[in-house]
ROSE-4610 file (N, C-alpha, C; in Angstrom, 1 decimal, always signed):
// ROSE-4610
residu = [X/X/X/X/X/X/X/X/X/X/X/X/X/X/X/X/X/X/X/X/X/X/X/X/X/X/X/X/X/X/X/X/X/X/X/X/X/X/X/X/X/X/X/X/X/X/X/X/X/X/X/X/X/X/X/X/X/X/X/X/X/X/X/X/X/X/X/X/X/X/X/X/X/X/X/X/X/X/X/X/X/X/X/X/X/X/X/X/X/X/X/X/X/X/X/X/X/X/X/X/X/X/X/X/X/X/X/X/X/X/X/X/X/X/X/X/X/X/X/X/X/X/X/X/X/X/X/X/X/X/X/X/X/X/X/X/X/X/X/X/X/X/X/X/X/X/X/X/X/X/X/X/X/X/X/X/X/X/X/X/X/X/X/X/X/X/X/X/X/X/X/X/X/X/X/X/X/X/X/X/X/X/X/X/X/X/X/X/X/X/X/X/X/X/X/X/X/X/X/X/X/X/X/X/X/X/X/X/X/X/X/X/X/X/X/X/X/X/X/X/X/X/X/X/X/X/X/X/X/X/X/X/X/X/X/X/X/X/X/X/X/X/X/X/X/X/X/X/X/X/X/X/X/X/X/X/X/X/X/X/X/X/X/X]
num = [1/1/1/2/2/2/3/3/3/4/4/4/5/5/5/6/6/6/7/7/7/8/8/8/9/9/9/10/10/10/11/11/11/12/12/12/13/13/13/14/14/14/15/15/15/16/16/16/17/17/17/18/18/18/19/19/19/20/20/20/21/21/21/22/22/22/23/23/23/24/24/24/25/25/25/26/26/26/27/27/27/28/28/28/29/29/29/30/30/30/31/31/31/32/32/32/33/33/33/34/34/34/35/35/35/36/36/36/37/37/37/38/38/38/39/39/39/40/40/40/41/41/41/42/42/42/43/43/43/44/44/44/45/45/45/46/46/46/47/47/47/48/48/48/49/49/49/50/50/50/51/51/51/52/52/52/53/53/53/54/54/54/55/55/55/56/56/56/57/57/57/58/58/58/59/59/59/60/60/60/61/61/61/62/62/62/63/63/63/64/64/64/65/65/65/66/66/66/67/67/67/68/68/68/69/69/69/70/70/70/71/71/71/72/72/72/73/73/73/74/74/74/75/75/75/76/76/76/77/77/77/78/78/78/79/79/79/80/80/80/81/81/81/82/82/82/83/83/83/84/84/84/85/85/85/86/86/86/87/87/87/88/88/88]
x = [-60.7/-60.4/-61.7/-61.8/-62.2/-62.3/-63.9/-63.7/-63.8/-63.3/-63.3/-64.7/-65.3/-66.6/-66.9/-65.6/-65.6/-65.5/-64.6/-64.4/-65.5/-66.4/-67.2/-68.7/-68.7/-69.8/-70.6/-69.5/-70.4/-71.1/-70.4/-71.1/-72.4/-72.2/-74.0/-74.6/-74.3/-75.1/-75.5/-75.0/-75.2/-76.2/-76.3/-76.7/-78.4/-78.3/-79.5/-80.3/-79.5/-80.4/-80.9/-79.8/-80.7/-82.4/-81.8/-83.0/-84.2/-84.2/-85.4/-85.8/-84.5/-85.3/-85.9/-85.2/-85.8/-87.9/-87.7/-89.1/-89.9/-89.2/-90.1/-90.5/-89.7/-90.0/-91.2/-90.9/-92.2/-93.4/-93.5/-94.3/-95.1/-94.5/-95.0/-95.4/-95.0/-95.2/-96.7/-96.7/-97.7/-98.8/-98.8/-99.7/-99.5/-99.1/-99.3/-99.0/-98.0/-97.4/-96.5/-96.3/-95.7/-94.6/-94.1/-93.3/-91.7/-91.9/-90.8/-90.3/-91.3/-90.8/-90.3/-90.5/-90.5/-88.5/-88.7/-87.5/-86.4/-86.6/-85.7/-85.3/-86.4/-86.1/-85.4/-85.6/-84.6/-83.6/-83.4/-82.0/-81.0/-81.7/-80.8/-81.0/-81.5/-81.1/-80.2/-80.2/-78.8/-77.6/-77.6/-76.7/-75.5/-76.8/-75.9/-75.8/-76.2/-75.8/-74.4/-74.3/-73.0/-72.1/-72.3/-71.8/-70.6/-72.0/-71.5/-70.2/-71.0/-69.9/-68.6/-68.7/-67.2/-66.4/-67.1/-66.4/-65.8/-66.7/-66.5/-64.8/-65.1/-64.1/-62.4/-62.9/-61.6/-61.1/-61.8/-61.4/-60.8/-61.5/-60.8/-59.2/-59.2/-57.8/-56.7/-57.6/-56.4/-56.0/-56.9/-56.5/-55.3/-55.7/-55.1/-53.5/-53.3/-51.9/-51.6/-52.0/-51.6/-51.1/-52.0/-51.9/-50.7/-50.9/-49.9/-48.6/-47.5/-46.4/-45.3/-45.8/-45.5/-45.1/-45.6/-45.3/-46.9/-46.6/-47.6/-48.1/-47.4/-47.7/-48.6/-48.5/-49.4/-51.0/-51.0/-52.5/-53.4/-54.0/-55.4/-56.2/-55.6/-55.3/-56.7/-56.8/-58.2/-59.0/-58.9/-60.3/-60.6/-60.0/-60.6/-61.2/-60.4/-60.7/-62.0/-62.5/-63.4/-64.8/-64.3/-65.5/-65.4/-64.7/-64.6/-65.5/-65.0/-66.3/-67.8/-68.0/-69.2/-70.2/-69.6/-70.3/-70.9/-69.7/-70.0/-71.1]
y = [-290.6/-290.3/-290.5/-291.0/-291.7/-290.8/-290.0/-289.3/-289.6/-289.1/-289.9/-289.9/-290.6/-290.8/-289.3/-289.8/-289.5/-287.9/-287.2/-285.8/-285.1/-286.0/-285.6/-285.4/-285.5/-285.8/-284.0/-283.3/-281.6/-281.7/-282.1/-281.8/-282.3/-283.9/-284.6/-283.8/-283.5/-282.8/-281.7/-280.9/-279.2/-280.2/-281.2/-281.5/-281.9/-282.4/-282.8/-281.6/-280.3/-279.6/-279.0/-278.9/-278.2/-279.1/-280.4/-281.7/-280.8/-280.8/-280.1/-278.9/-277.9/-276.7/-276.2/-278.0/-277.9/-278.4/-279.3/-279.7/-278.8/-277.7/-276.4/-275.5/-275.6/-274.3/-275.3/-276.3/-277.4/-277.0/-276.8/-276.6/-275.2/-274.5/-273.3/-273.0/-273.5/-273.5/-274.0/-275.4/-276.1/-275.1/-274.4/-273.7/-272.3/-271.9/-270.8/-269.2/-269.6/-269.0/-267.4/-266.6/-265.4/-265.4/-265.2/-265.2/-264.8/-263.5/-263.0/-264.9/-265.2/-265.8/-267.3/-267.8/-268.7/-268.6/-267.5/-267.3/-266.7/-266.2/-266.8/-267.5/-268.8/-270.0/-271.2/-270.4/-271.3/-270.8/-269.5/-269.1/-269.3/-269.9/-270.6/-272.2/-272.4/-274.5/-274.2/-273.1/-273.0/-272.7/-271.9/-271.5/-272.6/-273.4/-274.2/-275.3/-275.8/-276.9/-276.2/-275.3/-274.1/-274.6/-274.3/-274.6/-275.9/-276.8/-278.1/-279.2/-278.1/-278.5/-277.9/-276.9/-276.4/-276.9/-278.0/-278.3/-279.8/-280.4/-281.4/-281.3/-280.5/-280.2/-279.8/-278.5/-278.6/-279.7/-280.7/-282.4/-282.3/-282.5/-283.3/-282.8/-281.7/-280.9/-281.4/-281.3/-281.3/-283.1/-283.6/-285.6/-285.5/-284.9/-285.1/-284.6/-283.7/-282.8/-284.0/-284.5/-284.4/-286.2/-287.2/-288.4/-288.4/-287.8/-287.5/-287.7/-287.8/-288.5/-287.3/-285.8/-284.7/-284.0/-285.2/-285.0/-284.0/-282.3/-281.8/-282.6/-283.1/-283.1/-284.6/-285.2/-286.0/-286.0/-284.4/-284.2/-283.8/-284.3/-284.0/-282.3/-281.3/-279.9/-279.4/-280.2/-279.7/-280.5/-281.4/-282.2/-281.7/-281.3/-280.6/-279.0/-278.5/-277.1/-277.1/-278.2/-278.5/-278.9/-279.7/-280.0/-278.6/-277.7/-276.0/-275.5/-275.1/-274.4/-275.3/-276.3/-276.4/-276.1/-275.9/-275.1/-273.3/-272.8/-271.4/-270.9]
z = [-20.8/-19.4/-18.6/-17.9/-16.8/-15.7/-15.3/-14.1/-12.6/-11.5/-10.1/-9.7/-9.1/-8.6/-7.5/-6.8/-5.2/-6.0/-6.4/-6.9/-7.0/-7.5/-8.8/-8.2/-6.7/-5.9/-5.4/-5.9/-5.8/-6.8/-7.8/-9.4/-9.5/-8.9/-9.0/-8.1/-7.0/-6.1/-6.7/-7.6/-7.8/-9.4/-9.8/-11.1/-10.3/-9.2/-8.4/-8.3/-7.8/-7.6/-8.6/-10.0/-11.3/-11.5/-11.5/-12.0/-11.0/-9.9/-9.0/-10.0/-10.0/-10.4/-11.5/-12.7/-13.9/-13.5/-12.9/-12.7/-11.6/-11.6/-11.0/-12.0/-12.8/-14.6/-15.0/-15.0/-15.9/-15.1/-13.4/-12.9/-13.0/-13.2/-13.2/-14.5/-15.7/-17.2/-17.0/-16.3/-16.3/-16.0/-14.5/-13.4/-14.7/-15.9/-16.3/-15.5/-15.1/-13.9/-14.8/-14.0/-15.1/-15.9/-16.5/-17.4/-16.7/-16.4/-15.2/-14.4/-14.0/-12.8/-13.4/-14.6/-14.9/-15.8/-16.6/-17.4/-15.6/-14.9/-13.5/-13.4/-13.2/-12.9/-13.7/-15.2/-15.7/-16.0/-16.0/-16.1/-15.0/-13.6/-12.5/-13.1/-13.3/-13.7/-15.0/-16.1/-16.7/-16.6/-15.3/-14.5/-14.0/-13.3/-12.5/-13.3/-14.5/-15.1/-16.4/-16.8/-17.0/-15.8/-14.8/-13.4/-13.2/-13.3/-13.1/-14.7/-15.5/-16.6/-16.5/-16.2/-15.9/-15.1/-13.9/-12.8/-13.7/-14.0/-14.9/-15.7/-16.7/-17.4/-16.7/-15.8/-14.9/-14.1/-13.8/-12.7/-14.1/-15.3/-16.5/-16.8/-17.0/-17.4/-15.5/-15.0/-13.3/-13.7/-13.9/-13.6/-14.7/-15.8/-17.2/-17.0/-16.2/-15.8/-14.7/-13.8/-12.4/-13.0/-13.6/-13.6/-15.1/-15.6/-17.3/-16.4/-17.6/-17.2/-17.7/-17.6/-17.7/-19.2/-19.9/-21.7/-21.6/-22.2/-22.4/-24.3/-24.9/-26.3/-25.9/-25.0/-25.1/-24.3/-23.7/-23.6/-24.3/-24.6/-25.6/-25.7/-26.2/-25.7/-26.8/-27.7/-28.3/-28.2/-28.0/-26.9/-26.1/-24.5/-23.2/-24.1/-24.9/-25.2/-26.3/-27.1/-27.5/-26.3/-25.5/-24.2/-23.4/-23.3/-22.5/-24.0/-24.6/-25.3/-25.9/-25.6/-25.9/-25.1/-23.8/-22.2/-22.8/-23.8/-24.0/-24.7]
């Protein structure tokens, strides 16, 4: 399955801003910066990349119901539930 571009445009946007806030932990690792403030900072870029996969996954399950030809036995029910818990 094949995700929409256009859908999918919060997700790169929320994946842009991890990319920043990952290369602010690097910075601060770098500058020897506190510890407090560093494990913050990446437990928000894990946050939101948690975030962005979940959004991923739900476009995936919504296209897979909405475009499907209403045969549940033909959605892939442990594939999406395999890509949902590898997020956990």
């Amino acid at each position: 399955m094949e995700l929409d571009p256009t859908s999918m445009k919060p997700v790169i946007n929320r994946i842009k801003r991890a990319q920043g806030q990952l290369a602010g932990v690097l910075r601060l690792l770098e500058e020897g910066r506190d510890c407090e403030d560093v494990v913050t900072q990446l437990a928000a870029v894990s946050k939101a990349l948690d975030r962005a996969g979940f959004a991923i996954v739900a476009s995936g399950l919504q296209q897979c119901l909405v475009q499907g030809d209403g045969d549940v036995d033909n959605l892939d029910v442990k594939k999406m539930e395999k890509l949902f818990l590898s997020l956990a």
